[in-house]
C-alpha positions as CSV (number, residue, x, y, z in Angstrom):
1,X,72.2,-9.0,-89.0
2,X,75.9,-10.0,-89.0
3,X,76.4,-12.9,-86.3
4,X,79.9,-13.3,-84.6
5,X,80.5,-16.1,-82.3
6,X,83.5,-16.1,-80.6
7,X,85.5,-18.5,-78.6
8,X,88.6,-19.2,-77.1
9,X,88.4,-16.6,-73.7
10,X,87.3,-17.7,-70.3
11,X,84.4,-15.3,-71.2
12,X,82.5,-11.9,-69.5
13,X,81.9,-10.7,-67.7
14,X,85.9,-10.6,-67.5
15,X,87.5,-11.2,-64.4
16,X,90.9,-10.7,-65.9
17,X,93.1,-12.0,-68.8
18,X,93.5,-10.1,-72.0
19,X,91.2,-12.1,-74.1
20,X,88.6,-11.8,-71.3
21,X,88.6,-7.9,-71.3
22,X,89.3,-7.9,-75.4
23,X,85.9,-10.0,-75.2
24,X,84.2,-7.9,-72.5
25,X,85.2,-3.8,-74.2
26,X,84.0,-5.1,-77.7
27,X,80.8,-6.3,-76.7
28,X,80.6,-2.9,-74.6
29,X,81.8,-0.9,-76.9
30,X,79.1,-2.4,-79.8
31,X,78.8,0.9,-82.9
32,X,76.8,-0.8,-84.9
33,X,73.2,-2.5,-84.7
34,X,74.1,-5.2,-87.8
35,X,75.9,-7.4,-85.1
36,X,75.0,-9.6,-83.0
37,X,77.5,-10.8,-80.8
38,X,77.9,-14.5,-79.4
39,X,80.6,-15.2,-76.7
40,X,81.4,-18.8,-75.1
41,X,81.9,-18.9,-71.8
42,X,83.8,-21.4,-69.5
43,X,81.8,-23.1,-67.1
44,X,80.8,-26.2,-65.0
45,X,77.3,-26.1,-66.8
46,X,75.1,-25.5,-69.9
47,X,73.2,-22.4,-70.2
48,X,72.6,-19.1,-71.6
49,X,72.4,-15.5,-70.5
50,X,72.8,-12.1,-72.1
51,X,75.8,-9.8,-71.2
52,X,76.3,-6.5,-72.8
53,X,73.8,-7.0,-75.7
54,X,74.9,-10.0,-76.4
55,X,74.7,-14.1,-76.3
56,X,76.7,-15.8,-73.6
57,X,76.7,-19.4,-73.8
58,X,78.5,-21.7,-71.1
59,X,80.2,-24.2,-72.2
60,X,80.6,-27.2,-69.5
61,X,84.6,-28.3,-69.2
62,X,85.3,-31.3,-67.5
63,X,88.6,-30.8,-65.2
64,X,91.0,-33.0,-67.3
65,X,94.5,-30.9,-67.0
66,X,96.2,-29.3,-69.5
67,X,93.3,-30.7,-72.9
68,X,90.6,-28.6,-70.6
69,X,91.6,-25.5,-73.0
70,X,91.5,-27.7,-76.1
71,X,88.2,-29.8,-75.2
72,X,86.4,-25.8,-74.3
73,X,87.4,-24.8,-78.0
74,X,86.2,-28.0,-79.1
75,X,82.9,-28.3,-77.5
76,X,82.2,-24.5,-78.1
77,X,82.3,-24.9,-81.6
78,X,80.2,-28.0,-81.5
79,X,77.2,-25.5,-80.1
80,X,78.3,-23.1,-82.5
81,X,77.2,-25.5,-85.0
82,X,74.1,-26.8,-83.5
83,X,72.8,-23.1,-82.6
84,X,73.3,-22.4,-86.6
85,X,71.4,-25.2,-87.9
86,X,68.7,-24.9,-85.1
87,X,68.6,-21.3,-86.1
88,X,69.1,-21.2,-89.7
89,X,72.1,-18.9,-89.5
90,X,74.4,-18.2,-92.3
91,X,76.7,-15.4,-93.6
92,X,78.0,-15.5,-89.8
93,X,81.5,-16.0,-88.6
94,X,83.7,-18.1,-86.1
95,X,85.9,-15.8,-84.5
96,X,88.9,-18.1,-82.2
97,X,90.9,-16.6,-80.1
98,X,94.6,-18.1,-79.6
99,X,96.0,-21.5,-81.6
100,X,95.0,-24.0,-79.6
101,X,92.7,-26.8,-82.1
102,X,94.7,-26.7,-85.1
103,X,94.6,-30.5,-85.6
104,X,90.9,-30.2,-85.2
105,X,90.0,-27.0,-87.0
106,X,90.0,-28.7,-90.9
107,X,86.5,-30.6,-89.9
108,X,84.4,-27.8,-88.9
109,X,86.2,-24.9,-91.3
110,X,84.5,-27.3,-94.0
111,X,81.0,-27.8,-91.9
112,X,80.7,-24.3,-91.6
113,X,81.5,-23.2,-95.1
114,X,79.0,-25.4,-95.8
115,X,76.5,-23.1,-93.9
116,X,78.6,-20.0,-95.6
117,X,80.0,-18.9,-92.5
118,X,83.8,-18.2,-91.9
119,X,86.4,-19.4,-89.3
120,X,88.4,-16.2,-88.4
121,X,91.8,-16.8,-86.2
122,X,93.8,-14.5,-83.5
123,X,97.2,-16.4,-83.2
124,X,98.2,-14.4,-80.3
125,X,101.6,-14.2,-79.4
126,X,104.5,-17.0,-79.5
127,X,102.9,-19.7,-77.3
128,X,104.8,-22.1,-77.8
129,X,108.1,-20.3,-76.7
130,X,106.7,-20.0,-73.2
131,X,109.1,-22.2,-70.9
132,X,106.2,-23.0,-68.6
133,X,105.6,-25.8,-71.4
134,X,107.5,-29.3,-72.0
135,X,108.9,-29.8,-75.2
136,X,106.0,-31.7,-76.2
137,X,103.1,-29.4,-75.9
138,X,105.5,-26.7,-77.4
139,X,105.7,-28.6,-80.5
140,X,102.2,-29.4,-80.2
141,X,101.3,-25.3,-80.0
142,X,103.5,-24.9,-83.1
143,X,102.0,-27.6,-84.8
144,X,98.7,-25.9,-83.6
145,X,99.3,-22.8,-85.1
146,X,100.8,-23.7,-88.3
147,X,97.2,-26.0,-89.1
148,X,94.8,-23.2,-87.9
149,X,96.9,-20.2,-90.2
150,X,96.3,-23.0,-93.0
151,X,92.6,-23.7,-92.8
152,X,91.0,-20.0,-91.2
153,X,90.0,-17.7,-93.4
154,X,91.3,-14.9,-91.9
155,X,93.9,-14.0,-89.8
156,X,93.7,-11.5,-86.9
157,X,97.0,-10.3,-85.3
158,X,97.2,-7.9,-82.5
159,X,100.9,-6.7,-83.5
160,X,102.7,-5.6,-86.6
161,X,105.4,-8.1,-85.6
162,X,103.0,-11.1,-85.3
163,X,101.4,-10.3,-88.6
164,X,104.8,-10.4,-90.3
165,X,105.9,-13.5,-88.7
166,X,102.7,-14.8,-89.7
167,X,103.4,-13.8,-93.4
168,X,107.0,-15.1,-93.9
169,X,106.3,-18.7,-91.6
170,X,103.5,-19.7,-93.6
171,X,103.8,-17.5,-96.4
172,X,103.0,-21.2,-98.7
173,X,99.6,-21.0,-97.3
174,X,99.2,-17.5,-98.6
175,X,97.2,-16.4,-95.4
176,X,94.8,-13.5,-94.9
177,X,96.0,-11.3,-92.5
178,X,95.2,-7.9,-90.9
179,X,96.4,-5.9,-88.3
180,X,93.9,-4.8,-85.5
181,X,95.7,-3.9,-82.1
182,X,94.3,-4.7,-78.5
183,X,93.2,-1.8,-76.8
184,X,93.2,0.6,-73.6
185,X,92.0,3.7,-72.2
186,X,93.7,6.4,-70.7
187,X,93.6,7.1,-66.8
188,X,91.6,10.3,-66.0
189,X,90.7,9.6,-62.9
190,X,91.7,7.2,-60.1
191,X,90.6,6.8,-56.4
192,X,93.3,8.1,-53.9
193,X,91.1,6.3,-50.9
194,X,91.6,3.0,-52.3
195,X,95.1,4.0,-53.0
196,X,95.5,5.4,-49.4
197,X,94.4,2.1,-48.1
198,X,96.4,-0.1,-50.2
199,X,99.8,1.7,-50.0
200,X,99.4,2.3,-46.2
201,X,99.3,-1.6,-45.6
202,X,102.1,-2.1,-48.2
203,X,103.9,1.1,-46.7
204,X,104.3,2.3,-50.2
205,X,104.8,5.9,-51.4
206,X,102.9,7.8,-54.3
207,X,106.1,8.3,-57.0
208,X,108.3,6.6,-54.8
209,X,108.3,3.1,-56.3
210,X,108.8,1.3,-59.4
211,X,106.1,-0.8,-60.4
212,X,105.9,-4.8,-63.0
213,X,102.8,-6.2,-63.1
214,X,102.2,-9.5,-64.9
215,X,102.7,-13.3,-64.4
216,X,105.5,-14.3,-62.7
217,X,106.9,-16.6,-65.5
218,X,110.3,-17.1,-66.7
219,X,109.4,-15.1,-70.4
220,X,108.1,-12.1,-68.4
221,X,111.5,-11.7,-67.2
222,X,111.2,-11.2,-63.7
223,X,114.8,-12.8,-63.2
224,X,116.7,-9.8,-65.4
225,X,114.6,-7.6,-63.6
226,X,114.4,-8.5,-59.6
227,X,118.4,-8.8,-59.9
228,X,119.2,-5.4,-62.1
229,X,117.0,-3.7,-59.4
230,X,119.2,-5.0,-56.5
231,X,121.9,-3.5,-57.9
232,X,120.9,-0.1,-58.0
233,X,121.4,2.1,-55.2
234,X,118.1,4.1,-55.7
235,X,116.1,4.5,-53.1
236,X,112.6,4.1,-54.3
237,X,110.8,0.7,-54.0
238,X,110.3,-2.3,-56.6
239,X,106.4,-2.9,-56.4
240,X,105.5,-6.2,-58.0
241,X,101.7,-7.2,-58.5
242,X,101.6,-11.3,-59.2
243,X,100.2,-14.0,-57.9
244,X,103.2,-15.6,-56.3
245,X,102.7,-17.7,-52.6
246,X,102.4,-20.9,-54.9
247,X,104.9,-19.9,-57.5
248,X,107.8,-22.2,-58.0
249,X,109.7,-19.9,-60.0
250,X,109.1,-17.3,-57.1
251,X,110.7,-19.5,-54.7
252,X,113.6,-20.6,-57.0
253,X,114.6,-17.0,-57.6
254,X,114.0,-16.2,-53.6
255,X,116.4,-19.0,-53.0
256,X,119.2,-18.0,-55.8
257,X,119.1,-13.8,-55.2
258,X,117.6,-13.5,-51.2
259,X,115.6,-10.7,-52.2
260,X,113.7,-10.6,-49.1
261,X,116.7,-9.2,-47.5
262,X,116.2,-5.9,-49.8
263,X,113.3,-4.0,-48.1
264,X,113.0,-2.4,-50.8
265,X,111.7,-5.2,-52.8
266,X,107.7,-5.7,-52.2
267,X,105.6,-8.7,-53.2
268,X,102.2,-6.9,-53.1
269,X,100.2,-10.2,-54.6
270,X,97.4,-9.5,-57.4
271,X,95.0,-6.6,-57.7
272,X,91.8,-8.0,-59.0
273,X,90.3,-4.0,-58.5
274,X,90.3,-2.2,-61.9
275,X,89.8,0.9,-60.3
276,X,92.7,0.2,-57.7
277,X,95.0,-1.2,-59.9
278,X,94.5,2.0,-62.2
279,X,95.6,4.2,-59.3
280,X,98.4,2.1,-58.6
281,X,100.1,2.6,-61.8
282,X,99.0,6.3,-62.1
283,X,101.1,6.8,-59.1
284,X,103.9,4.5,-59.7
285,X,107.5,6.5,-60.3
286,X,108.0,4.1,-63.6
287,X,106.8,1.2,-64.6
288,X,109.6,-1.6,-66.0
289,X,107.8,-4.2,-68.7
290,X,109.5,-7.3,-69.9
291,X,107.6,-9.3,-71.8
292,X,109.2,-10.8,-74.7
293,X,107.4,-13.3,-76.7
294,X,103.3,-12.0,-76.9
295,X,101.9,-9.5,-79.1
296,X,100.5,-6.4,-78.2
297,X,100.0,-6.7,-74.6
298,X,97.6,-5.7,-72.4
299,X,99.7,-4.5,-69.3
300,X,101.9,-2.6,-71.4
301,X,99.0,-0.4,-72.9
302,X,97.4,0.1,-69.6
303,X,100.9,1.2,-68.3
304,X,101.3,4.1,-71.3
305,X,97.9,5.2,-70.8
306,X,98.3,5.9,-66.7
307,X,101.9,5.5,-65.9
308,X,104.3,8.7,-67.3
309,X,107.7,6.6,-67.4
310,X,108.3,3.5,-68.8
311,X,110.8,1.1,-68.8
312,X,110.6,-1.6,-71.7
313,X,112.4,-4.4,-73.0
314,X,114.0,-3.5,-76.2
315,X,111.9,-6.4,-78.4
316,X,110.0,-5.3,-81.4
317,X,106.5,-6.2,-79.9
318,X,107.4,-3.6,-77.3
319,X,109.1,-1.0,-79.5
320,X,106.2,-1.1,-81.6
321,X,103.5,-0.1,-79.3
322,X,106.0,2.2,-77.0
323,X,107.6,4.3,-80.0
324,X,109.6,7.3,-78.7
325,X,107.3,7.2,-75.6
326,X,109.4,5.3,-73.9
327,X,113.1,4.2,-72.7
328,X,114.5,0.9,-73.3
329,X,116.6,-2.1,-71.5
330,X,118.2,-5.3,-73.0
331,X,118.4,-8.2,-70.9
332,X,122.7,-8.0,-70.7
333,X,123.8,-7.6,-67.5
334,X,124.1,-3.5,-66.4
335,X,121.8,-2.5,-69.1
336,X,118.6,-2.1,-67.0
337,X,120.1,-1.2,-63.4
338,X,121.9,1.5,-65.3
339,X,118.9,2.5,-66.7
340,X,117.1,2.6,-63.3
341,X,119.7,5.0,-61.8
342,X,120.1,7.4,-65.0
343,X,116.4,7.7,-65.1
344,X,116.0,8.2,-61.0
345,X,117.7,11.5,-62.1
346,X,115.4,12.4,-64.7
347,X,113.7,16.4,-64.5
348,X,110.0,15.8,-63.9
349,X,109.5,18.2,-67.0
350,X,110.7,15.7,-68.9
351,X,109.1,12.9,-67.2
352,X,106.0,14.7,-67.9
353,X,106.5,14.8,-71.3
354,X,107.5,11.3,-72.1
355,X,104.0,10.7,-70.2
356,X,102.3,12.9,-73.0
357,X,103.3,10.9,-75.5
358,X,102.5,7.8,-73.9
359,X,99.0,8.7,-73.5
360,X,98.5,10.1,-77.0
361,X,100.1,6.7,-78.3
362,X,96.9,5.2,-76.1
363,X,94.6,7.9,-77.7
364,X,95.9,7.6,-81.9
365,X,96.7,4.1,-82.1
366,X,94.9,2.0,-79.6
367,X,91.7,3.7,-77.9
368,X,89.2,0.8,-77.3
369,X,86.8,3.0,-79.6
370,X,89.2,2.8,-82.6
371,X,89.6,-0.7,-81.8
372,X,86.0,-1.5,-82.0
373,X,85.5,0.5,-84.8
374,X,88.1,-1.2,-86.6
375,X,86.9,-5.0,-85.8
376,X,83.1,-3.8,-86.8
377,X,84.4,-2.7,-90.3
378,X,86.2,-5.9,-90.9
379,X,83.0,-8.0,-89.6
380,X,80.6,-6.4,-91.9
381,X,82.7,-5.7,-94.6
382,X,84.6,-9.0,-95.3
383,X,82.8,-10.8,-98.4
384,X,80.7,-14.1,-98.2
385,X,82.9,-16.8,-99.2
């Protein structure tokens, strides 16, 4: 029995968060009986429960600001440690999710290779270019990053573009690296009386709106977007699903563009209903993504595998997972309004067939089964150190 303990999500069952449903679809989604799964789980107390065949351990976080995410890590991997010896565990492995304990990692990589177990790393996307952070946590996330690349074992990376940065940045540690995406399914079926509900108290329209769903922070690029939109002339509706009410960038943008003044513009707040959610973007006209500094991410292959047209920024994470599934926007001023009014005019033949492609991108390269599969071989396969 191969055990994997993994840390660094909130934990399942996943609310939301990429990490969290990552977390919750490979624990689901288990092939093969050699594993034994253990996930840590945020929480205001100790204890244990089982979730999805596997170990769920709570992890108790003080509330101390910005180190709560570095003290969880910390204090996860101390029970990690403890369950091992208590249990006598060994050809296991330490699976962390996102860079966050690199100045910490060195002391336990050694305790657990002691125990022949190996520390396994997902760097995630560029953290430390998010400008929700002050220059000094930035430097500390790149500082972070570079000490966990040199002490894991093995390197994760849910994009082609992260693994390469990964390779030429800290190509003098020589790290292990693979590539194993993050994963979706395609929309088959969706619930048009949630949907009914929902759009009648939004007064939205099925095809009739664009939709962006994400956090509403400056590298998502809701700026670009929100103004581009107000300069088309098309008539369909700009659908955004955020958490905003407490936003300050919300209200910063509000105050610099006056968007409430376009009708057309529609703050619908979050959708915490898979099911609804899934409908909403099955029914959406297009769906416009700008993300620019994660890997492969999550809204962007939920939007291929329901929504037929897709707007993208032109970066390489996105190009990567879109392909020729998709059209593309840069962030200079006309480029995506005059995108939005060419594409308002596209024949639904061949709307239907960008949407094809879309969802057999989904299906080839990132089905949650082939992402399972592909994690399971590299668990059970990767030789004792």
């Amino acid at each position: 029995m191969k055990n994997i303990f993994i840390i660094g999500s909130k934990g399942i069952p996943a609310n939301y968060g990429g990490f969290e449903t990552f977390v919750e679809n490979l624990t689901k989604n288990k092939i093969s009986e050699d594993i034994k799964y253990h996930v840590a789980c945020l929480s205001d107390k100790n204890e244990e429960f089982e979730y999805n065949n596997a170990r769920c351990f709570k992890v108790q976080v003080p509330q101390i600001g910005p180190a709560k995410a570095v003290y969880y890590d910390i204090a996860a991997l101390k029970q990690i440690y403890q369950y091992v010896q208590d249990h006598q565990i060994d050809d296991a492995i330490v699976y962390i999710l996102a860079c966050r304990i690199g100045p910490f990692l060195n002391k336990y990589v050694k305790l657990f290779h002691q125990k022949n177990i190996q520390v396994f790393v997902n760097p995630d996307g560029h953290e430390f270019k998010r400008a929700k952070w002050n220059w000094f946590i930035r430097r500390y996330w790149k500082l972070s990053e570079r000490l966990m690349i040199k002490h894991a074992d093995y390197v994760i990376c849910d994009s082609k573009n992260i693994e390469k940065y990964i390779q030429e940045d800290y190509k003098k540690y020589h790290p292990q690296t693979t590539y194993i995406a993050y994963g979706a399914d395609v929309v088959d079926q969706t619930n048009e009386e949630k949907f009914d509900k929902w759009a009648q108290e939004h007064d939205v329209r099925r095809n009739e709106y664009y939709l962006i769903v994400g956090r509403f922070v400056p590298e998502n690029n809701y700026e670009t977007m929100i103004k581009e939109f107000m300069k088309t002339n098309t008539t369909k509706d700009l659908v955004i699903v955020t958490g905003y009410q407490d936003n300050k960038l919300y209200h910063v943008l509000k105050n610099k563009y006056h968007f409430e003044n376009d009708k057309r513009i529609k703050f619908v707040g979050t959708i915490y209903d898979d099911e609804l959610l899934k409908t909403v973007r099955h029914h959406a006209y297009g769906y416009l993504h700008g993300h620019e500094v994660g890997g492969t991410n999550p809204s962007l292959l939920e939007a291929l595998g329901s929504t037929k047209l897709n707007l993208l920024l032109n970066v390489g994470f996105n190009q990567e997972v879109g392909l020729d599934s998709c059209v593309y926007w840069g962030k200079e001023a006309g480029s995506l309004s005059q995108l939005i009014e060419h594409v308002d005019g596209f024949q639904q033949g061949y709307i239907d067939e960008l949407g094809e492609k879309s969802k057999k991108r989904i299906q080839e390269a990132y089905s949650w089964h082939k992402i399972v599969s592909d994690y399971e071989q590299l668990f059970l396969n990767k030789k004792e150190l």
